[in-house]
N, C-alpha and C positions, 0 to 999 in steps of 0.2 A: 674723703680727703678734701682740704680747701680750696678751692680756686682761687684764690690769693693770699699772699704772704698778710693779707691785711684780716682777712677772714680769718687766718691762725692766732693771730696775736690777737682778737677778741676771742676767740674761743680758750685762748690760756688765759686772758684776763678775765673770764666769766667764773673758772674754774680755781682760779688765785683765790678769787673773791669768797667762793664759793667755802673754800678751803676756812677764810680767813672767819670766817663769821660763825663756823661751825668750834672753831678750836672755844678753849678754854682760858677767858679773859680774867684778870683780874682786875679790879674796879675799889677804888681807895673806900674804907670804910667809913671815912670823915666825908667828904664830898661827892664821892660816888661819881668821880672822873674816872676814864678808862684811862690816862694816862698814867702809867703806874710804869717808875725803873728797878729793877732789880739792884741791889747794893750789894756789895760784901761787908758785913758787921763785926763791930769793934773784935767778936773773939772769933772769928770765921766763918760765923754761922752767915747766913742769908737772913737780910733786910729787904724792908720794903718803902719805895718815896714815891708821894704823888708827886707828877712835874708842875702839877696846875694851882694845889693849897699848900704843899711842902709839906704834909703830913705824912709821916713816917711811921712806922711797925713791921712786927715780926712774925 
């Protein structure tokens, strides 16, 4: 257990991180930015946008 509320919140932050870096990134095909938003497309399907080249796909 922590000894301080300060010691807890790095130990989730290491563990956030942890988490984050393990998932599964998408990374725009054009530019190979990770900034990549989920859309919903023109017939309902799912689209893809980078926020950094504005390159889009599906």
């Amino acid at each position: 257990m922590p000894a301080s509320i300060l010691e807890e919140v790095d130990h989730l932050l290491g563990e956030a991180a942890l988490t984050r870096n393990t998932a599964t990134r998408l990374s725009c095909p054009s530019c190979g930015s990770a900034h990549v938003a989920q859309v919903l497309g023109d017939n309902g399907g799912i689209s893809y946008v980078c926020t950094a080249c504005g390159h889009s796909w599906s």
